[in-house]
C-alpha positions as CSV (number, residue, x, y, z in Angstrom):
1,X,51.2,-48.5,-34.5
2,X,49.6,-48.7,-31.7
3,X,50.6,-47.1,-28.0
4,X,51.1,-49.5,-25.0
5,X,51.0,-48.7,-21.5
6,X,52.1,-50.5,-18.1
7,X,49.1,-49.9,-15.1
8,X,50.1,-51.1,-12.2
9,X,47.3,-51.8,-9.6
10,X,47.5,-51.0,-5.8
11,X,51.5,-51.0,-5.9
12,X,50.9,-54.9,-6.3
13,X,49.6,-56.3,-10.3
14,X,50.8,-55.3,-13.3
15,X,48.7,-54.7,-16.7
16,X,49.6,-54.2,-20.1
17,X,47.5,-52.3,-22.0
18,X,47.1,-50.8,-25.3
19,X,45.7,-47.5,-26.7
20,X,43.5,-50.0,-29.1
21,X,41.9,-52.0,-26.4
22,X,41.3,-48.8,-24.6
23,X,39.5,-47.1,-27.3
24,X,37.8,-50.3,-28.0
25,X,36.3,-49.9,-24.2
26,X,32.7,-49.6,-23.8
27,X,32.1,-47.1,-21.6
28,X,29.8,-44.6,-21.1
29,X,30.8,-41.1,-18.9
30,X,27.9,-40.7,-16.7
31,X,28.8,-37.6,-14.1
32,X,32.2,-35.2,-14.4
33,X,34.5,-37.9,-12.9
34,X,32.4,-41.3,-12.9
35,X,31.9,-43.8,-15.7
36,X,29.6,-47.2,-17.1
37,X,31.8,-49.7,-18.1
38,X,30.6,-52.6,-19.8
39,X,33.4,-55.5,-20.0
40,X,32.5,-59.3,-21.0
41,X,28.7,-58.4,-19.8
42,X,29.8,-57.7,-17.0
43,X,28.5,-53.6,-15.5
44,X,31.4,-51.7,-13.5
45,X,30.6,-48.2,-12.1
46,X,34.0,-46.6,-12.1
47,X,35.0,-42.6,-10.7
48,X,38.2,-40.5,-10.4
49,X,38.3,-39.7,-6.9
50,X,41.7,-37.9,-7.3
51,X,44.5,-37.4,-10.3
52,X,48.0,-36.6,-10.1
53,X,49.0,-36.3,-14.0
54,X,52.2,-35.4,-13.4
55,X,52.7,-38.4,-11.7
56,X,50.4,-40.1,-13.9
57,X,48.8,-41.5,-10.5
58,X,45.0,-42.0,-10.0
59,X,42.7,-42.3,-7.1
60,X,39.7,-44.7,-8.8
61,X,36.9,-46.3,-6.9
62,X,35.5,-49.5,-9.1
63,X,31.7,-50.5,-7.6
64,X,32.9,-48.7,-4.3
65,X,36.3,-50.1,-4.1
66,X,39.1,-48.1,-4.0
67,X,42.3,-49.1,-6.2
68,X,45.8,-46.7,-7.0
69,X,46.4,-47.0,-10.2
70,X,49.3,-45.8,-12.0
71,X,49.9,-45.9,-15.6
72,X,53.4,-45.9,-17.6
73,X,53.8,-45.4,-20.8
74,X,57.3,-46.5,-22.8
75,X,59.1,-43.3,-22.5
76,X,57.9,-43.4,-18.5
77,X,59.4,-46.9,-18.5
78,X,62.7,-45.8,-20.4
79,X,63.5,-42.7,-18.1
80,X,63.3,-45.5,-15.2
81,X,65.6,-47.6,-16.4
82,X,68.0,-45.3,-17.3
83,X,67.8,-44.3,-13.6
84,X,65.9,-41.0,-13.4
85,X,62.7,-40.8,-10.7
86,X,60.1,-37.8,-10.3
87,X,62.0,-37.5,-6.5
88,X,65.2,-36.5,-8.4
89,X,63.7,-33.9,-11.0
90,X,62.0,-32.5,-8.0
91,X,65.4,-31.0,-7.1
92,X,66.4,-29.8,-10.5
93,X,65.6,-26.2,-11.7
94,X,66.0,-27.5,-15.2
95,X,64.5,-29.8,-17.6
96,X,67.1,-31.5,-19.7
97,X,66.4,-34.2,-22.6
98,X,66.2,-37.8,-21.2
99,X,66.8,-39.0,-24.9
100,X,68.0,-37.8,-27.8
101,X,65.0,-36.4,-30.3
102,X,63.7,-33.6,-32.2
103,X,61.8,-30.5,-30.8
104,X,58.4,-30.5,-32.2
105,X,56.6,-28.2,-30.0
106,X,57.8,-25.2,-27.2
107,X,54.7,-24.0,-25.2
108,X,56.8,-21.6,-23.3
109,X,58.9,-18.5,-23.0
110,X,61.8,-16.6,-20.8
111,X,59.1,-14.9,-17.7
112,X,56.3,-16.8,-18.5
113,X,54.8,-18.4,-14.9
114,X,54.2,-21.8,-15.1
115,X,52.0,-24.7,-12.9
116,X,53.2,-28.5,-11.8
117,X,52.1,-30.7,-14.9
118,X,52.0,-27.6,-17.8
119,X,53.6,-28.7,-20.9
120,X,56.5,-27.0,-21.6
121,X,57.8,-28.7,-24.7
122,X,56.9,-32.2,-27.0
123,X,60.4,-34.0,-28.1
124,X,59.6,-36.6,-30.9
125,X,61.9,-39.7,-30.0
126,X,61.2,-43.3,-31.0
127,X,58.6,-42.9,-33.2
128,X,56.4,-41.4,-30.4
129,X,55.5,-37.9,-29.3
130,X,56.7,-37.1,-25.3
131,X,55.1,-34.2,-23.6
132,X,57.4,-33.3,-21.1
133,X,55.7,-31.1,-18.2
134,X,56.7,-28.9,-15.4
135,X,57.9,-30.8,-12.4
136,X,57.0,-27.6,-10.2
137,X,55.3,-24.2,-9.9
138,X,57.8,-21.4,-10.7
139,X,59.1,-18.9,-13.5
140,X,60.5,-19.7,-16.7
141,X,64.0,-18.7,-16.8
142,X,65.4,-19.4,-20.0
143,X,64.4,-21.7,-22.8
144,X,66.9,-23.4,-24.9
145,X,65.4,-25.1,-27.6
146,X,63.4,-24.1,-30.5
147,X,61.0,-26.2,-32.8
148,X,63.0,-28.4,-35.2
149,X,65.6,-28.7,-32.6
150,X,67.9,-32.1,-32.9
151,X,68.4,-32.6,-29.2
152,X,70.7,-34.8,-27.5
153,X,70.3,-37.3,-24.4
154,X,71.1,-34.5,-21.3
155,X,71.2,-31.2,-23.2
156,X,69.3,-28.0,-21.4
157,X,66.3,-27.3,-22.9
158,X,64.3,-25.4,-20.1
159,X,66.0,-23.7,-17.2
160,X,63.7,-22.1,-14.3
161,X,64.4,-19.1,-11.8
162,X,65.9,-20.1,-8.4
163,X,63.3,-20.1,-5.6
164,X,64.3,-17.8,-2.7
């Protein structure tokens, strides 16, 4: 099956695209952050000026134009709807389940330090795999969840030290 995304464009257009046609891409990485894309036979010079992945936002510049870009996937699109936002989790010292699921992976522990955007655990949901990533710097403060976990819609799974 393949994996579809939403990319919206300068706050303004709308793409869908899938994980197929982007493997399908020809393009060619030609410095750290820049890229040769060859679409239609047309040539497109293409760089990451800047990348937010918790945010899944990105800075581009396509033949010297400069275009946001941010790209949703369906789990992205699904916390949305059901009326969550990055703004709100900002506020939270806890991650809880936006779905019910099962545990697949924990990549952290009580005391372990942690950045904005490190995975801290992978819930399998509707067929897909959701990486679900720290929404701040801070200290892990307890973990809830183990692999193999069934986990329902708004249960605790990571809880993380007050800030003073």
């Amino acid at each position: 099956m393949s994996k579809n995304y939403i990319t919206t464009v300068n706050q303004e257009f709308e793409f869908d695209i899938s994980q197929e046609a982007v493997s399908k891409l020809n393009a060619i990485k030609t410095t750290t952050k820049g890229y040769h894309i060859l679409d239609d036979n047309t040539s497109f010079e293409a760089a990451i000026v800047t990348s937010d992945f918790s945010k899944k936002t990105y800075q581009v510049l396509v033949n010297n134009r400069p275009y946001e870009v941010v790209i949703s996937d369906a789990v992205d699109i699904l916390i949305k709807d059901m009326g969550f936002s990055i703004g709100a989790s900002k506020q939270s010292n806890a991650l809880v389940a936006p779905m019910p699921g099962l545990i697949l992976e924990v990549h952290v522990s009580a005391g372990q330090e942690v950045k904005e955007g490190d995975t801290l655990v992978i819930l399998s949901a509707m067929k897909m795999e959701n990486s679900f990533v720290s929404h701040m710097d801070g200290t892990i403060k307890a973990v809830h969840v183990t692999k193999d976990d069934a986990v329902d819609k708004g249960q605790l799974l990571v809880e993380f030290e007050e800030e003073n």
